[in-house]
C-alpha positions as CSV (number, residue, x, y, z in Angstrom):
1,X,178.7,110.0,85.3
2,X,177.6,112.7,87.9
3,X,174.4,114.1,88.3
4,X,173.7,117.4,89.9
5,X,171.0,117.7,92.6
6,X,170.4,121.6,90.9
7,X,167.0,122.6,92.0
8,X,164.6,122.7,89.2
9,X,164.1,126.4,88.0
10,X,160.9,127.6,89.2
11,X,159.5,130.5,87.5
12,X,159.0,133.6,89.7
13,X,155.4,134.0,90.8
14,X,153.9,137.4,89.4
15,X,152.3,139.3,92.3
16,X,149.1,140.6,90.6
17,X,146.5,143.2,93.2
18,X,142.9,143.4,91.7
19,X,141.9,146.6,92.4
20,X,137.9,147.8,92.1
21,X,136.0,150.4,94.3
22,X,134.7,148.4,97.3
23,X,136.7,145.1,97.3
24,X,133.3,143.7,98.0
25,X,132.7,141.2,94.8
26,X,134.9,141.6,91.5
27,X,138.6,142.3,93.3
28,X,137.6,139.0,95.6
29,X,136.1,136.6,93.0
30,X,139.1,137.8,90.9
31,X,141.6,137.3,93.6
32,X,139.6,133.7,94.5
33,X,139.8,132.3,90.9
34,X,143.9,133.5,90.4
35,X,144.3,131.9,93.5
36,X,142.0,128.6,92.6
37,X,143.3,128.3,88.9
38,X,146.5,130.3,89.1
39,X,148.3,130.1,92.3
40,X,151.6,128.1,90.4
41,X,152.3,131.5,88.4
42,X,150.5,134.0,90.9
43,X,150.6,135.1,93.8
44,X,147.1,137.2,94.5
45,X,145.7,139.6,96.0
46,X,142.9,142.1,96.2
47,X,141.9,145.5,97.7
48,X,139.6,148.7,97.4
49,X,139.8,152.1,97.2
50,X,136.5,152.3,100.0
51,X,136.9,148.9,101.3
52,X,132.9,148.0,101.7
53,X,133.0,144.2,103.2
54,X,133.0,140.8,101.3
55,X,129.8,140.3,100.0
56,X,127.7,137.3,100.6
57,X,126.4,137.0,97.1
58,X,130.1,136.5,95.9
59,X,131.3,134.3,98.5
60,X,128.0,131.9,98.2
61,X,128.4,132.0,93.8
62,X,132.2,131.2,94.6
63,X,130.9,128.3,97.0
64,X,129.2,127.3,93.9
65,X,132.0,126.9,91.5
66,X,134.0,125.3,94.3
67,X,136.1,127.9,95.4
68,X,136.2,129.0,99.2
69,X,136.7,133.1,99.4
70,X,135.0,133.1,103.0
71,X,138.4,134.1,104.5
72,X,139.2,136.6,102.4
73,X,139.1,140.0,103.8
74,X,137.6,143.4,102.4
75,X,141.1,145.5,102.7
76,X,141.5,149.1,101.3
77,X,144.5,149.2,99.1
78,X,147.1,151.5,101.4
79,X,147.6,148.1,103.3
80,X,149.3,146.8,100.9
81,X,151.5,149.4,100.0
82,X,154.8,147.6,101.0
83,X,153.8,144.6,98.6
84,X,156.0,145.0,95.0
85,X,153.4,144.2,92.3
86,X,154.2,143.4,88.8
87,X,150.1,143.9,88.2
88,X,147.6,145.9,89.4
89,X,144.3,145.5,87.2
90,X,141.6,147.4,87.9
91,X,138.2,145.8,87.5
92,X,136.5,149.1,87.9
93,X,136.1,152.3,86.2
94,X,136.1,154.5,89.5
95,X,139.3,152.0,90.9
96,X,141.2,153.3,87.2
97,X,140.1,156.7,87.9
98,X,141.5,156.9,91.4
99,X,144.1,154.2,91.9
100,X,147.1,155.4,93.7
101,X,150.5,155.5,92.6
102,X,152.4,152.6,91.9
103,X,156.1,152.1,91.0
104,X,157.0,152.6,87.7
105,X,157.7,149.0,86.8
106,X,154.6,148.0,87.7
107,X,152.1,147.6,84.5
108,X,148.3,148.7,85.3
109,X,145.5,146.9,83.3
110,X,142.5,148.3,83.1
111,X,139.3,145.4,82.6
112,X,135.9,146.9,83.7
113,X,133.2,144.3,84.9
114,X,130.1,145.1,85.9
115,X,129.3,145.4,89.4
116,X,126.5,142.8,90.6
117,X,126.1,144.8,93.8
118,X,124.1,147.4,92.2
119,X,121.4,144.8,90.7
120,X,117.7,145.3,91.3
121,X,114.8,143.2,90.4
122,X,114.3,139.6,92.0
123,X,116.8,137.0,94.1
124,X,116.9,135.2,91.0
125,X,118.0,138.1,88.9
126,X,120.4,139.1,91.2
127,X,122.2,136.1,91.6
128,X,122.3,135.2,87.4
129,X,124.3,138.6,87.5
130,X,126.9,137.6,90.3
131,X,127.2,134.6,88.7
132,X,127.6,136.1,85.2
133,X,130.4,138.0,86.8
134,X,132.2,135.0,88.4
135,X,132.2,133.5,85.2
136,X,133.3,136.0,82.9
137,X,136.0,136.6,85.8
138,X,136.8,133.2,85.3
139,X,137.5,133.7,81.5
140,X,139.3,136.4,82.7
141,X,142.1,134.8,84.9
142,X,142.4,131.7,83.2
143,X,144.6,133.8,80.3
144,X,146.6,135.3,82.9
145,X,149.2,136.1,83.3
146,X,150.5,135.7,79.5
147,X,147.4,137.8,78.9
148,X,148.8,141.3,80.6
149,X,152.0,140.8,79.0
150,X,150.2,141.6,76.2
């Protein structure tokens, strides 16, 4: 009997661009958990319409949970322009409201989260709402991708 050496199938990685306003928290910590929890089905990245810097607060939550986004960069989303995405999911109403043009296979989802950033009040306060955010992000990716097939 022969047996063939015929690479196991691999499914095809679906390149997925979270997309928010700044690329400061919710694109990252998105980007951070598909690559943590996801990276044998995606292939992630993030950007910003007016790229404002990673933000401490979301790289320190992230630390938290385990997951290192420290080297991820704040990018603004014409860099990646030559990348073929099957996603683009904007995390952000304005992102929605003003993200560019993509090729017409890819799908856009649209999944507002609140933006942490913006919190007043007390340290403590202000870090329940990033990590409130990393969390329900978390929710969030873990169903992906068969979720946005949907």
């Amino acid at each position: 009997m022969l047996f063939s050496k015929k690479k196991k199938n691999r499914p095809v990685k679906k390149k997925i661009l979270f997309l928010c306003t700044g690329n400061a928290c919710r694109s990252q910590i998105a980007e951070g958990w598909a690559r943590h929890l996801k990276s044998d089905v995606i292939e992630a990245y993030s950007a910003g319409i007016s790229p404002a810097g990673l933000s401490k607060r979301a790289t320190a939550v992230m630390a938290e949970a385990g997951v290192d986004i420290s080297t991820q960069t704040s990018k603004h989303v014409d860099t990646l322009k030559e990348v073929d995405f099957d996603y683009v999911v904007t995390v952000c109403d304005n992102a929605r409201e003003q993200c560019p043009v993509f090729p017409s296979r890819t799908k856009k989802i649209h999944r507002s989260f609140e933006d942490p950033i913006f919190m007043v009040g007390s340290k403590d306060k202000i870090m329940a709402a990033f990590r409130k955010l990393r969390d329900d992000m978390r929710a969030f990716v873990e169903t992906m991708p068969g979720s946005l097939e949907k």
